[in-house]
C-alpha positions as a Python dict, from the first residue, in 0.01 Angstrom:
ca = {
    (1, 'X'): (0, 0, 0),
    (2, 'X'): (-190, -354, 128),
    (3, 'X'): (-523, -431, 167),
    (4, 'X'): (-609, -553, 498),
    (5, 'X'): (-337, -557, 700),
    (6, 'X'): (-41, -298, 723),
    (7, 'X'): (218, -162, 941),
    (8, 'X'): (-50, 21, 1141),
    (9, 'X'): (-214, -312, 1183),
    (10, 'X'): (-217, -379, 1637),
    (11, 'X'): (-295, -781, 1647),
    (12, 'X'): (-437, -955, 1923),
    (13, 'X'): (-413, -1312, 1976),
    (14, 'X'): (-704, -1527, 2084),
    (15, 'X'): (-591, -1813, 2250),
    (16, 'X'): (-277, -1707, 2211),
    (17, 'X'): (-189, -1894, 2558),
    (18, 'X'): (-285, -2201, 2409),
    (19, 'X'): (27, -2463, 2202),
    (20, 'X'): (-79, -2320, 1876),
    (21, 'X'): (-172, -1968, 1952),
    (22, 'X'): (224, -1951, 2124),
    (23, 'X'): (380, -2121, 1844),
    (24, 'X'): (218, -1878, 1597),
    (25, 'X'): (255, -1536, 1798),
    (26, 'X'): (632, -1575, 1853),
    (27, 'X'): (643, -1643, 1501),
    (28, 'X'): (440, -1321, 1425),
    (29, 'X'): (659, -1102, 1650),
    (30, 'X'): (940, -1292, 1529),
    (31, 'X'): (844, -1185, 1167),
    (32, 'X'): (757, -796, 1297),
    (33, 'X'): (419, -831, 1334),
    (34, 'X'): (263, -587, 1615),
    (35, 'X'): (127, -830, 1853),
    (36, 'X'): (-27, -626, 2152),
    (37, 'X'): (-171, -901, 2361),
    (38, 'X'): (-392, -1188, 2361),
    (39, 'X'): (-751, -1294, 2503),
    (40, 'X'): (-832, -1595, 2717),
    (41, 'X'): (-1112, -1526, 2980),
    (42, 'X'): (-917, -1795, 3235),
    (43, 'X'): (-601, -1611, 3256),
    (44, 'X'): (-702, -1228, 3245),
    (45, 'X'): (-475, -1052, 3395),
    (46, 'X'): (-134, -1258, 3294),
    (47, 'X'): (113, -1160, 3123),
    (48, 'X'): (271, -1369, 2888),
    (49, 'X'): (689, -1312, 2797),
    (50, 'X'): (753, -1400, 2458),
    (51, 'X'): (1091, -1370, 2331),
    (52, 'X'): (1144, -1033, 2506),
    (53, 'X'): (781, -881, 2467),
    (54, 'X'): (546, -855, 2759),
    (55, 'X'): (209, -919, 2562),
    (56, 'X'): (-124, -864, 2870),
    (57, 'X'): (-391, -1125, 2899),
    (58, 'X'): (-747, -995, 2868),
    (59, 'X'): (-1099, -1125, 2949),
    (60, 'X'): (-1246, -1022, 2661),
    (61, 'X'): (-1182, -911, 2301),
    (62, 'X'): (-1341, -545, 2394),
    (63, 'X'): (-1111, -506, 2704),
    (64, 'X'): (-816, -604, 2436),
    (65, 'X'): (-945, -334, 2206),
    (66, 'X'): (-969, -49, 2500),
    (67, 'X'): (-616, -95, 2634),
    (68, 'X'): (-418, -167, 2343),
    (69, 'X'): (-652, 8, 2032),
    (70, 'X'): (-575, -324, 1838),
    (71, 'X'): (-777, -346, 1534),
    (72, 'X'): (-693, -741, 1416),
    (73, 'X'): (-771, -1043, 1623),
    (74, 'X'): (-606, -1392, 1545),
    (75, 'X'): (-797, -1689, 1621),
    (76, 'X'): (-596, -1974, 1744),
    (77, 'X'): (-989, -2120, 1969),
    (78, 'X'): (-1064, -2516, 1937),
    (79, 'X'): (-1340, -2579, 1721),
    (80, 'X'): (-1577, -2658, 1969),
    (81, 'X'): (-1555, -2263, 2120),
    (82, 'X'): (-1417, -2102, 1764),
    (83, 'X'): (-1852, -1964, 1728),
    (84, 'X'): (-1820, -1810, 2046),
    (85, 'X'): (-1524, -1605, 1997),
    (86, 'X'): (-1587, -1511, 1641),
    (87, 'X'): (-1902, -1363, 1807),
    (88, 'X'): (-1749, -1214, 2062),
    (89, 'X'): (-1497, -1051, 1813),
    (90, 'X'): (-1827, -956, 1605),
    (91, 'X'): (-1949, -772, 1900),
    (92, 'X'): (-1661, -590, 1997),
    (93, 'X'): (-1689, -456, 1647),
    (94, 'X'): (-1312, -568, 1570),
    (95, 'X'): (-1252, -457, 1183),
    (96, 'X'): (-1055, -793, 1091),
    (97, 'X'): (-1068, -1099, 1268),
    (98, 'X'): (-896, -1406, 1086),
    (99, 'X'): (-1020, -1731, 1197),
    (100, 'X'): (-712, -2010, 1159),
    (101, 'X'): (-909, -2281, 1340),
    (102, 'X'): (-945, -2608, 1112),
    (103, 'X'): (-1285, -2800, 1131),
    (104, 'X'): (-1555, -2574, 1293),
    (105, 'X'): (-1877, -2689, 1204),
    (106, 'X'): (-2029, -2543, 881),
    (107, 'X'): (-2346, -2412, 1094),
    (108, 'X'): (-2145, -2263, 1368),
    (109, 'X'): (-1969, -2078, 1019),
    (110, 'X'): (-2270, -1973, 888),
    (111, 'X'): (-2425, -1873, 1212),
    (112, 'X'): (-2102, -1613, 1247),
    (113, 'X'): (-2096, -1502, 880),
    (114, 'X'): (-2472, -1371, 930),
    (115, 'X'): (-2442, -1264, 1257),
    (116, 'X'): (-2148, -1040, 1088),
    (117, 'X'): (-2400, -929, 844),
    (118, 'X'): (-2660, -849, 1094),
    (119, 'X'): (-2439, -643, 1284),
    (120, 'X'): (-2300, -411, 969),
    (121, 'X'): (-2028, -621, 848),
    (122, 'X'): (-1821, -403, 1085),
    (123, 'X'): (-1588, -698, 1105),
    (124, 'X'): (-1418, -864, 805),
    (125, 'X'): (-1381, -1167, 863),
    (126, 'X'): (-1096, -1381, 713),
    (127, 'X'): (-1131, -1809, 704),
    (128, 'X'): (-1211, -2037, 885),
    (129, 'X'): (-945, -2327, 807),
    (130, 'X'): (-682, -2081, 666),
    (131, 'X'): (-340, -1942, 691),
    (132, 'X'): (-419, -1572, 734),
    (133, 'X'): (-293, -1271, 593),
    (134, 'X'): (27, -1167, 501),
    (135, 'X'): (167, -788, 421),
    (136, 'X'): (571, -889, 374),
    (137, 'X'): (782, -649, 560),
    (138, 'X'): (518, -484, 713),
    (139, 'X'): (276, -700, 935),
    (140, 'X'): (155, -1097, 901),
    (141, 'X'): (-192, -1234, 1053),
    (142, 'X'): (-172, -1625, 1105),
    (143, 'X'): (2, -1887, 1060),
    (144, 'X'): (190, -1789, 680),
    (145, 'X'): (593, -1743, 720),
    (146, 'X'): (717, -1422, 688),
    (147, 'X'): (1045, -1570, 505),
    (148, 'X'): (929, -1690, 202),
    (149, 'X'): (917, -1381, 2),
    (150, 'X'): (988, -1020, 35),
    (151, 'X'): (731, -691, -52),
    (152, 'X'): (665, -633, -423),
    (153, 'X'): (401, -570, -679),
    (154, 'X'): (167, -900, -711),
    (155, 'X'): (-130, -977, -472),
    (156, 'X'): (-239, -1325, -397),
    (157, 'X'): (-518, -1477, -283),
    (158, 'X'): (-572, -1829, -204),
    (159, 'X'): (-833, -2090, -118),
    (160, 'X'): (-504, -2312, 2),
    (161, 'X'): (-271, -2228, 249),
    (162, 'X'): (69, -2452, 110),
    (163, 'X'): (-53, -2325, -183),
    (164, 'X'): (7, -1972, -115),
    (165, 'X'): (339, -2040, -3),
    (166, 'X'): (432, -2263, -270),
    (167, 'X'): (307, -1940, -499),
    (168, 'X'): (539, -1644, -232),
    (169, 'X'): (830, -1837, -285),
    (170, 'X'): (772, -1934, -660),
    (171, 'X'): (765, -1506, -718),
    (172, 'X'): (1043, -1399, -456),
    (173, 'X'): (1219, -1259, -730),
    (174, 'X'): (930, -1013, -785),
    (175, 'X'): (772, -984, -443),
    (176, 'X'): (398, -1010, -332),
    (177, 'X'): (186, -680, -172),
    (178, 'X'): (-51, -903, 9),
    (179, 'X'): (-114, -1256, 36),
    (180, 'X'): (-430, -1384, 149),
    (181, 'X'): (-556, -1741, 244),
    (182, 'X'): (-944, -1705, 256),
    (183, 'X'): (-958, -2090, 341),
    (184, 'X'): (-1138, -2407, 180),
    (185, 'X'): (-1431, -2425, 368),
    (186, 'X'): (-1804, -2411, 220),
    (187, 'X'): (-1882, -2096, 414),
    (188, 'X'): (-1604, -1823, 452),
    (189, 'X'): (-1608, -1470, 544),
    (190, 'X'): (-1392, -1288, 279),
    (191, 'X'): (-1369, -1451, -90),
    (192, 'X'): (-1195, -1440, -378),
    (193, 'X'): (-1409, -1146, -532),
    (194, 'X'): (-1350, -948, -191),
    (195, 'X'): (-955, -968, -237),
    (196, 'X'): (-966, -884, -580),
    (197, 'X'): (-1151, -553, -572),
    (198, 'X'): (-974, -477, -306),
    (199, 'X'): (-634, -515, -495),
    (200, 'X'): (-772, -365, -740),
    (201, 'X'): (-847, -52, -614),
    (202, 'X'): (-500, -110, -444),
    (203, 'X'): (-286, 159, -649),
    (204, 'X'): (49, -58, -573),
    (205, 'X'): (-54, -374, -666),
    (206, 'X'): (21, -458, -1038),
    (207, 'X'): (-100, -778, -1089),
    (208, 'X'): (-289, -1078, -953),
    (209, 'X'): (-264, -1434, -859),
    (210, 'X'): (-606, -1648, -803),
    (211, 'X'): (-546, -1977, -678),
    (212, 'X'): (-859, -2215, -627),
    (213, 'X'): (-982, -2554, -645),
    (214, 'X'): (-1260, -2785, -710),
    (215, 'X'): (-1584, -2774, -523),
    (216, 'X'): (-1836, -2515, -537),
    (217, 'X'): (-1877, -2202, -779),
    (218, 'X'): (-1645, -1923, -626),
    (219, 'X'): (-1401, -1984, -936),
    (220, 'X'): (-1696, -1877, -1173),
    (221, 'X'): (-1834, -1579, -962),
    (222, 'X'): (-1453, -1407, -953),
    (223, 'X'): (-1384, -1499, -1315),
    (224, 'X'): (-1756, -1294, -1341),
    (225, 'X'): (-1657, -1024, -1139),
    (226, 'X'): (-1284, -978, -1343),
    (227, 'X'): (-1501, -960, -1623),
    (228, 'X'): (-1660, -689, -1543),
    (229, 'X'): (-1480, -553, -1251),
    (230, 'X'): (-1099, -603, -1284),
    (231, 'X'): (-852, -426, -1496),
    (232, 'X'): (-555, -575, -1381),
    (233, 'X'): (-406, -854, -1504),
    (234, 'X'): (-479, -1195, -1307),
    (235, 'X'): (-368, -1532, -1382),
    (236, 'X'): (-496, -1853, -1199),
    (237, 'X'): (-424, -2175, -1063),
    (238, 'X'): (-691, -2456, -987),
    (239, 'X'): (-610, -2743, -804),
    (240, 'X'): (-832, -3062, -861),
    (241, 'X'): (-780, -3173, -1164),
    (242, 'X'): (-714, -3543, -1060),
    (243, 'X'): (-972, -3588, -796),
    (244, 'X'): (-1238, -3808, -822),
    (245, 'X'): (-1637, -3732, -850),
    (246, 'X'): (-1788, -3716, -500),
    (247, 'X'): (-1511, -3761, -254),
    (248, 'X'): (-1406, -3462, -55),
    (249, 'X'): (-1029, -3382, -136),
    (250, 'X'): (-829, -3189, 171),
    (251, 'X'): (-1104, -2899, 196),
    (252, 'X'): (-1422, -2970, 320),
    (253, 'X'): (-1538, -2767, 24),
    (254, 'X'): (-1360, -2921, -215),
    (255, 'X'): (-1641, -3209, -382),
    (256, 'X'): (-1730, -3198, -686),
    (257, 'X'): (-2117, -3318, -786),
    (258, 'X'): (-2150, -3420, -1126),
    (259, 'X'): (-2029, -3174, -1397),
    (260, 'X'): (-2064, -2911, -1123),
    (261, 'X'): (-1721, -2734, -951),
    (262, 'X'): (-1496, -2923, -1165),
    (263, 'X'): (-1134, -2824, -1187),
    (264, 'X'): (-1189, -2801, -1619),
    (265, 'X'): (-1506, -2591, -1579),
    (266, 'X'): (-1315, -2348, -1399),
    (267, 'X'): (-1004, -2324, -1611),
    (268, 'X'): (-1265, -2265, -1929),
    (269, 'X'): (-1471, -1952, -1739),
    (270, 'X'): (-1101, -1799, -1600),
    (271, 'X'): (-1012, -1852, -1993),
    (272, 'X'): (-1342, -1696, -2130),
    (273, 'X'): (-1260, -1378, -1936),
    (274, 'X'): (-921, -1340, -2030),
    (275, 'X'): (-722, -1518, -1714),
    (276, 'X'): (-456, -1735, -1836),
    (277, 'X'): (-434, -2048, -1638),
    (278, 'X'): (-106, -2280, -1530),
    (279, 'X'): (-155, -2652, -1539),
    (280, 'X'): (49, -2648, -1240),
    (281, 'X'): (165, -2406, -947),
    (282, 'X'): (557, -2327, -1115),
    (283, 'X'): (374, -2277, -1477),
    (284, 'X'): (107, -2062, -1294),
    (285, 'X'): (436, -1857, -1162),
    (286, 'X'): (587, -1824, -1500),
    (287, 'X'): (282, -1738, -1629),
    (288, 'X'): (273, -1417, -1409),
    (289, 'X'): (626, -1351, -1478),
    (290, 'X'): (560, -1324, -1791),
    (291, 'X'): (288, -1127, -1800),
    (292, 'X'): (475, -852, -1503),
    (293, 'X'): (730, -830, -1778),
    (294, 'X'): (507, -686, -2022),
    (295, 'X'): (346, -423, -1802),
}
């Protein structure tokens, strides 16, 4: 099992003509991804050779969907046209669409994220400012590489994207059923309490890595929701600990305001409900070896 993204998963690339969106799609059919084509309304019609697949061109993200039945779109559009697509992907009533594209305006996210809503939340949307999704041996969204670790029992999800990699290869020995970079900006599509319930309800995932950071309340609303929610075991990570009151740390959701979305405040409600939490990444791992060993 994964949640998300699986084998059956057919991926579509927009901008995938574009430096980045290249890069990243040869390294997704590199890794066995099922790329079936890309989107870029300037060169409908191309076809693009990428290490021995011929992946089509479309206009549009509907025309995609009607000759190739993909059901994922990657998003590798500048920042300036990132709205536009997500839209676009919105409208074609795409079920995932995962948004890599760093610094989009938090309006144009919020304009998206309700215009999702408005139309049914038909599309899940993944990011913006993330690494994507990754199912290992059976199909990877993004940007994460499919070499770090192999398929196993613990699901991750991540507010960081070298974060979530640092945490694959820290559990290689074990393996990971999904890994998930929701990203670090203020407005996101799916959250931390998304991917847990749905690794929860996920009958092959055993256990759970969070990994967050400072900024914001998202921390406090999942450790709510495994309260009340989660019967798995989850152990966290949050990074932040260090940073400084009012300056913005790597994510542009990641400031802390007075006593509020402080790394501490964090650890205490993940410890109230039960999560252990590592100081650091590599004691966050050893936490969750220890406690797969005792299931």
């Amino acid at each position: 099992m994964a949640i998300f993204l699986d084998e059956n998963s057919r991926i579509i690339v927009q901008g995938m003509t574009g430096s980045e969106g290249m890069k990243h799609t040869t390294r997704m059919l590199a890794g066995g991804s099922n790329v079936v084509g890309g989107v870029n309304p300037r060169k409908a019609g191309e076809t693009v050779e990428i290490d021995g697949h011929s992946l089509p061109v479309f206009g549009t993200v509907a025309e995609a969907m009607a000759a190739t039945g993909a059901n994922v779109s990657v998003l590798f559009v500048p920042p300036a046209f990132s709205k536009a697509a997500v839209v676009e992907a919105i409208d074609a009533e795409i079920p995932l669409a995962v948004v890599i594209t760093e610094g989009i305006p938090v309006h144009d996210a919020a304009a998206f994220w309700a215009y999702a809503g408005e139309k049914g939340n038909k599309t899940r949307i993944i990011g913006p400012n993330c690494p994507g999704i990754i199912t290992p041996g059976r199909s990877n969204a993004g940007i994460i590489p499919a070499t770090i670790s192999g398929p196993g029992p613990i699901g991750l999800v991540s507010k960081s994207g070298t974060l979530t990699y640092q945490m694959m290869y820290e559990l290689r020995d074990i393996g990971i059923s999904t890994a998930i970079g929701i990203g670090g900006d203020p407005i996101i599509g799916t959250t931390h309490i998304d991917a847990l319930a749905a690794f929860e309800a996920d009958p092959e995932t055993k256990a759970i890595v969070l990994i967050g950071e400072i900024g914001g309340d998202a921390e406090e609303r999942a450790a709510a929701y495994i309260k009340d929610h989660v019967t798995k075991p989850v152990v966290a990570y949050v990074a932040g600990f260090t940073a400084p009151e009012g300056k913005t740390m790597g994510h542009a959701g990641a400031i802390v305001s007075g006593s509020a979305g402080t790394a501490q405040a964090k650890k205490e409600a993940f410890e109230a409900v039960g999560v252990k939490v590592g100081k650091t990444p590599s004691e966050t791992a050893a936490l969750m070896r220890e406690v797969y060993q005792a299931l």
